[in-house]
N, C-alpha and C positions, 0 to 999 in steps of 0.2 A: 167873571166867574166861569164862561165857557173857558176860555184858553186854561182857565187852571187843569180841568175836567181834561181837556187837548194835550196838557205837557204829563200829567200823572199817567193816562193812557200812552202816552210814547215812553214813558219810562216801565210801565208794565212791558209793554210789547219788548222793551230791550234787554229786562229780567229773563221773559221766557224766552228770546231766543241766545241769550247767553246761557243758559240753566241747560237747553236743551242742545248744545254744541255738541256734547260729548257723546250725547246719543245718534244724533246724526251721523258722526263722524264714525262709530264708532260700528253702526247699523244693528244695536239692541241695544233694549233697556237690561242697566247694570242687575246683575243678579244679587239680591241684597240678604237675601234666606241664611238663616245662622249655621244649616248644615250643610253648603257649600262653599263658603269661605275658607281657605286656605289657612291665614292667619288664627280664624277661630280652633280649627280643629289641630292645630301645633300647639296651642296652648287647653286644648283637653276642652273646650267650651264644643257641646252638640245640640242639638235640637230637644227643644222639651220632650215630643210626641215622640220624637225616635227613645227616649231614654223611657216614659210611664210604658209606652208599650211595650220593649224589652223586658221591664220588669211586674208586669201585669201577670201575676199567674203563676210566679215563679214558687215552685216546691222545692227546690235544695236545699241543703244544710245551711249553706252560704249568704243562700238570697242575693238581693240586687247590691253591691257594694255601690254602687252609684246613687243609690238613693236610700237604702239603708232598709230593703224589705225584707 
């Protein structure tokens, strides 16, 4: 039963230092935030908060066309 408990802890320990190579190598954690992605903001995809506070408040004629206020 011990060596099961010995071989699961050596394959965790080789999950996290595969998992975390990229970071290492890399010297920061990946930025994952929706309004800093490149890809998102090419396909029109922004942050929730950035979009309700733009349209919080808003008096034009027009309103928020992004969310429809």
């Amino acid at each position: 039963m011990f060596q099961f408990f010995l071989i699961i802890a050596a394959l965790v320990a080789i999950a996290v230092v595969c998992l975390s190579v990229g970071i290492i190598v890399k010297g920061k954690f990946p930025d994952t935030h929706v309004g800093h992605n490149a890809d998102m903001k090419k396909m029109g995809i922004t942050c929730i908060k950035k979009d309700s506070t733009f349209c919080q408040g808003r008096t034009d004629s027009e309103g928020c066309k992004g969310c429809q206020v």
